[in-house]
ChimeraX commands (.cxc) that place a marker at each C-alpha (Angstrom):
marker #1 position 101.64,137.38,96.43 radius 0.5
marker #1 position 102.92,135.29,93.45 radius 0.5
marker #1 position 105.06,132.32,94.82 radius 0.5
marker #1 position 108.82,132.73,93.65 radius 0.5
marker #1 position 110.99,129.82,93.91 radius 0.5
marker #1 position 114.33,130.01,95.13 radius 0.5
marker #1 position 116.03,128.87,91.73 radius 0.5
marker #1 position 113.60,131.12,90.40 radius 0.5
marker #1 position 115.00,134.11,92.05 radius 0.5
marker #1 position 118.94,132.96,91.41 radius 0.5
marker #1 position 118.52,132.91,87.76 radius 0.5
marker #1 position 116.71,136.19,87.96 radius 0.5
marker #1 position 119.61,137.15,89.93 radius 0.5
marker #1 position 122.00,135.93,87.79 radius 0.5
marker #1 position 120.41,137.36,84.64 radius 0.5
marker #1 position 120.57,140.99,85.86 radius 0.5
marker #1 position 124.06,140.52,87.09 radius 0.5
marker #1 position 125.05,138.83,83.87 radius 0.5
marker #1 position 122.72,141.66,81.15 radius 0.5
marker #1 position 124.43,144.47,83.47 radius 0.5
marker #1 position 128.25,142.98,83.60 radius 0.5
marker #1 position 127.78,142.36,79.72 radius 0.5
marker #1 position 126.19,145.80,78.71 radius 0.5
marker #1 position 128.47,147.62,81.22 radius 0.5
marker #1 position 131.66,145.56,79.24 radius 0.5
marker #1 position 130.97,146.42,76.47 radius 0.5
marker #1 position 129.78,150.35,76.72 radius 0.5
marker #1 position 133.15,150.27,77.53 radius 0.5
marker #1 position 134.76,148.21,75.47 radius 0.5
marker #1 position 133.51,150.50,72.32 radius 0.5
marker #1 position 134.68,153.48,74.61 radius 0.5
marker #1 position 138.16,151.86,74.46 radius 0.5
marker #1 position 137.62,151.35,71.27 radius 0.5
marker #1 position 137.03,154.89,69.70 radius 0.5
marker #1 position 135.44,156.10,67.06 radius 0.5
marker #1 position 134.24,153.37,64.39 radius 0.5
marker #1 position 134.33,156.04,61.65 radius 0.5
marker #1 position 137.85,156.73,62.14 radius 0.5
marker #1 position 138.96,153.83,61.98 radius 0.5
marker #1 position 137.24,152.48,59.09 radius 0.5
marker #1 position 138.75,155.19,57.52 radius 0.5
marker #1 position 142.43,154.70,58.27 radius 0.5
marker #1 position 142.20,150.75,58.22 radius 0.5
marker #1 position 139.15,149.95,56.22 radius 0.5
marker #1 position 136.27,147.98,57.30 radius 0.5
marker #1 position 138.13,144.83,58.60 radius 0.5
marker #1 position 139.98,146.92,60.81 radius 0.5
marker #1 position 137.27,148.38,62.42 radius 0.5
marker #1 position 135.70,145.11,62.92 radius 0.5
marker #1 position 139.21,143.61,63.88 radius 0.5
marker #1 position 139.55,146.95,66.41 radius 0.5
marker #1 position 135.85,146.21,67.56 radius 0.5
marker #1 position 135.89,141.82,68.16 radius 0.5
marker #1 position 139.69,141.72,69.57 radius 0.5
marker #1 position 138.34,143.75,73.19 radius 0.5
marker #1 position 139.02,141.54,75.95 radius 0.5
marker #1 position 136.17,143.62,77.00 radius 0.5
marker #1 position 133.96,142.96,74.17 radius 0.5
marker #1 position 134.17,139.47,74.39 radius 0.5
marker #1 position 133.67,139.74,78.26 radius 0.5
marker #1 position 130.21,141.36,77.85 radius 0.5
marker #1 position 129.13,138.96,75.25 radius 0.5
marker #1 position 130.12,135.99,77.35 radius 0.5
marker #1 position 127.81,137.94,79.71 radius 0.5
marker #1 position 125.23,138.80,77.92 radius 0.5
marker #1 position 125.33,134.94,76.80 radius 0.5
marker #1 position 124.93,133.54,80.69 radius 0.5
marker #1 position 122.23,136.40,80.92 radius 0.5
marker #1 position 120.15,134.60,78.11 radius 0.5
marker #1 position 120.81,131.17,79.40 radius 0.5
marker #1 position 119.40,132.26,82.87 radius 0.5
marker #1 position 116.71,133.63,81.34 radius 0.5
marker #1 position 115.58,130.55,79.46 radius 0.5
marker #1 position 115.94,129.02,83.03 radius 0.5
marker #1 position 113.63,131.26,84.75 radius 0.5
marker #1 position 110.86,131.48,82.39 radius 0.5
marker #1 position 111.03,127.45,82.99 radius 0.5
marker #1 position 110.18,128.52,86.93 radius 0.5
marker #1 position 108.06,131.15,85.96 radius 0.5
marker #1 position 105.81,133.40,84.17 radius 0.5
marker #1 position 107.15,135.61,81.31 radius 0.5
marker #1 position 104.48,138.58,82.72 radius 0.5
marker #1 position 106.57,138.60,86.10 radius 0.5
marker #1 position 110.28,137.17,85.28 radius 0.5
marker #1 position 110.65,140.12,81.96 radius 0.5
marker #1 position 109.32,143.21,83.84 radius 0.5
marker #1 position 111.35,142.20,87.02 radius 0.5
marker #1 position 114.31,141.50,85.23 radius 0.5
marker #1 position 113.88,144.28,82.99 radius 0.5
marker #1 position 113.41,146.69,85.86 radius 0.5
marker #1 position 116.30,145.33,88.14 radius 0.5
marker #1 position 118.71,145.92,85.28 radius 0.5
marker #1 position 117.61,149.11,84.60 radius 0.5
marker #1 position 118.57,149.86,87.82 radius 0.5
marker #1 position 121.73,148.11,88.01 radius 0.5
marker #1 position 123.05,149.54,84.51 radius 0.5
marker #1 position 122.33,153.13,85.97 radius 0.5
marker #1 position 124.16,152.57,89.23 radius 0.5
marker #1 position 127.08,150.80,86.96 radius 0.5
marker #1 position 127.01,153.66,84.75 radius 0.5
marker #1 position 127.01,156.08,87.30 radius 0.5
marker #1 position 129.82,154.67,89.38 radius 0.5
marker #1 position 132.06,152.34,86.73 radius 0.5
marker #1 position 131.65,154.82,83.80 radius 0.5
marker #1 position 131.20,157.80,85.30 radius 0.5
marker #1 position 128.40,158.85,83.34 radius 0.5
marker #1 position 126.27,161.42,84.69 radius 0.5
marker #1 position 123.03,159.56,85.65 radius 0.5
marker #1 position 120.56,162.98,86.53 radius 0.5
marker #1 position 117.78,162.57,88.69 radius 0.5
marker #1 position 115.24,162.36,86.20 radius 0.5
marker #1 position 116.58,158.53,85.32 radius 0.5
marker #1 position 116.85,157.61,89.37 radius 0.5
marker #1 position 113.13,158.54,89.82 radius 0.5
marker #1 position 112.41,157.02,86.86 radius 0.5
marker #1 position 114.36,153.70,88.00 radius 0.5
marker #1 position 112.59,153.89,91.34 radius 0.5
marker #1 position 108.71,154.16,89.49 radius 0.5
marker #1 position 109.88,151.06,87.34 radius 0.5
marker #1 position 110.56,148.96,90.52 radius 0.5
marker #1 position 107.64,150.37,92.07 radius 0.5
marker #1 position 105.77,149.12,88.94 radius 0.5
marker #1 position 107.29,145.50,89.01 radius 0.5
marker #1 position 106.43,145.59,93.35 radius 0.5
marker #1 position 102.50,146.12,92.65 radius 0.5
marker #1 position 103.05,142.81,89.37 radius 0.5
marker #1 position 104.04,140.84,92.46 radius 0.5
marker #1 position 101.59,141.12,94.78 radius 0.5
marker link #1:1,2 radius 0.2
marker link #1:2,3 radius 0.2
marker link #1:3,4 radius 0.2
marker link #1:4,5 radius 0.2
marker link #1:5,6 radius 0.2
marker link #1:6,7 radius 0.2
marker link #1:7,8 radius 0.2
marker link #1:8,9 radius 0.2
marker link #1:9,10 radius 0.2
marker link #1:10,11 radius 0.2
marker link #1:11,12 radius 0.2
marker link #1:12,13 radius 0.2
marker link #1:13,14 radius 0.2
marker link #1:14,15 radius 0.2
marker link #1:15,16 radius 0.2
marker link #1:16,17 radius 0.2
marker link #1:17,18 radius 0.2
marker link #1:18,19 radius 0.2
marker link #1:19,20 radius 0.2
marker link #1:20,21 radius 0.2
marker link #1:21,22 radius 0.2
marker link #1:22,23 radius 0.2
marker link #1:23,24 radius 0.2
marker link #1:24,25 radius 0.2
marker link #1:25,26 radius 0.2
marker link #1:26,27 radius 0.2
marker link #1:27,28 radius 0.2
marker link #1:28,29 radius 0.2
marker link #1:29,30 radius 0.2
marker link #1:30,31 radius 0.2
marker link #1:31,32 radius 0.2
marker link #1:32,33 radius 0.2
marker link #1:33,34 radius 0.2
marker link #1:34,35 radius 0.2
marker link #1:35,36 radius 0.2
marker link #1:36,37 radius 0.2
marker link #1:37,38 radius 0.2
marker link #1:38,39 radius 0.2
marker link #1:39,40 radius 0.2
marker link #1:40,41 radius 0.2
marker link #1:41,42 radius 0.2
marker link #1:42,43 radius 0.2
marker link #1:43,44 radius 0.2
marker link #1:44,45 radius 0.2
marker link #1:45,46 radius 0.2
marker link #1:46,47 radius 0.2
marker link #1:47,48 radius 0.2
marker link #1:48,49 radius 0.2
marker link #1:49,50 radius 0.2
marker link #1:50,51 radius 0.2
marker link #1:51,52 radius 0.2
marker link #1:52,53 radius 0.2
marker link #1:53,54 radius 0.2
marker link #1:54,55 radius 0.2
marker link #1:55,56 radius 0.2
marker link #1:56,57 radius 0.2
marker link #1:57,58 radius 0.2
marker link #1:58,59 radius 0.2
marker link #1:59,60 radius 0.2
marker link #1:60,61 radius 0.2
marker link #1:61,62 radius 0.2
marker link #1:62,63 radius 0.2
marker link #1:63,64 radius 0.2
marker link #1:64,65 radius 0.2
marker link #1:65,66 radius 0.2
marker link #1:66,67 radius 0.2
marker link #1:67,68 radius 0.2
marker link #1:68,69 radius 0.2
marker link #1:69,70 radius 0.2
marker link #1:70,71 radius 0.2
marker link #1:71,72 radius 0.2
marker link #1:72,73 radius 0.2
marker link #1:73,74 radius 0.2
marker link #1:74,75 radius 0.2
marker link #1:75,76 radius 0.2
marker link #1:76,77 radius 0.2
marker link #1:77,78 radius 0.2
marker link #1:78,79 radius 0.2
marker link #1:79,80 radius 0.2
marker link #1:80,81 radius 0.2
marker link #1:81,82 radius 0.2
marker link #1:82,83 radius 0.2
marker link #1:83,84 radius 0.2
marker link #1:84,85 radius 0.2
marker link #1:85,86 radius 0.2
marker link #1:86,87 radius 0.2
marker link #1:87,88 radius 0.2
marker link #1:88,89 radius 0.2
marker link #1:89,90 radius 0.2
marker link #1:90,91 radius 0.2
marker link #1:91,92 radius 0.2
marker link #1:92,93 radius 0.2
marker link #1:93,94 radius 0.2
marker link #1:94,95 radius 0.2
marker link #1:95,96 radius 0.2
marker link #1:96,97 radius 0.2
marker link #1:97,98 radius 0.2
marker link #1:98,99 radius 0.2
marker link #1:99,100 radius 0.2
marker link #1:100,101 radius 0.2
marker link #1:101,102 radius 0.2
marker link #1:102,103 radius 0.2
marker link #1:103,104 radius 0.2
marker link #1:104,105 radius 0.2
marker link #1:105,106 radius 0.2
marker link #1:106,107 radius 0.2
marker link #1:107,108 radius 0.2
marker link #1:108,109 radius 0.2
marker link #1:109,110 radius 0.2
marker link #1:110,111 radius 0.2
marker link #1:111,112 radius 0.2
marker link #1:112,113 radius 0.2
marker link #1:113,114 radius 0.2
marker link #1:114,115 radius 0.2
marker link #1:115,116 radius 0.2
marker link #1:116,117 radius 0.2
marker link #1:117,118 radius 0.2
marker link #1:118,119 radius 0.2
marker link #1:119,120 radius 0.2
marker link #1:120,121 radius 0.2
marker link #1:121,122 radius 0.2
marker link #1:122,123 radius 0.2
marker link #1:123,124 radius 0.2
marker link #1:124,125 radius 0.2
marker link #1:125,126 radius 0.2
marker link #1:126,127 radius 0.2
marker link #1:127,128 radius 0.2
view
């Protein structure tokens, strides 16, 4: 089994938590939003892009997205990139369909559960 260390497995931690916080923030941030189109064409480009960068919840999910990247530069310094990006990869997969599913309310079908549960299956048998 490949040796994890325990800083290893907070900033993997962290990274999922921070990648699904920041892509959950902002799906709904440009749900808030509206439609880009219609804006633009009542207030012109700069106030679609002033609608788009003034979301509290925009700038949440950036900020992050932006400890997400920082945890991954940490991890990759604890481990290898062919274990820490398929874990992390798979982990937030499954995380952004249980946020969407339960902050959203999208409707996550079963086809994208099973398909969450072969991707961690697939990241178990990299461990071992």
């Amino acid at each position: 089994m490949t040796h994890l260390s325990a800083d290893t497995v907070i900033t993997i931690v962290l990274m999922v938590a921070g990648a699904t916080v920041g892509e959950t923030l902002i799906s709904a941030a440009m749900t808030r939003v509206g439609d880009l189109d219609e804006i633009r064409a009542k207030s012109g480009l700069i106030g679609a892009i002033k609608a788009v960068v003034s979301s509290p919840y925009l700038i949440g999910g950036i900020t992050c997205m932006a400890i997400s990247f920082f945890s991954l530069l940490f991890a990759l310094s604890g481990a290898d990139l062919s274990l820490v990006a398929p874990a992390t990869n798979s982990l937030t997969f499954i995380a952004t369909a249980i946020a969407a599913k339960f902050y959203l309310k999208e409707n996550v079908d079963r086809r994208r559960w099973l398909a969450a549960v072969f991707v961690a299956a697939g990241v178990a048998l990299l461990t071992r």
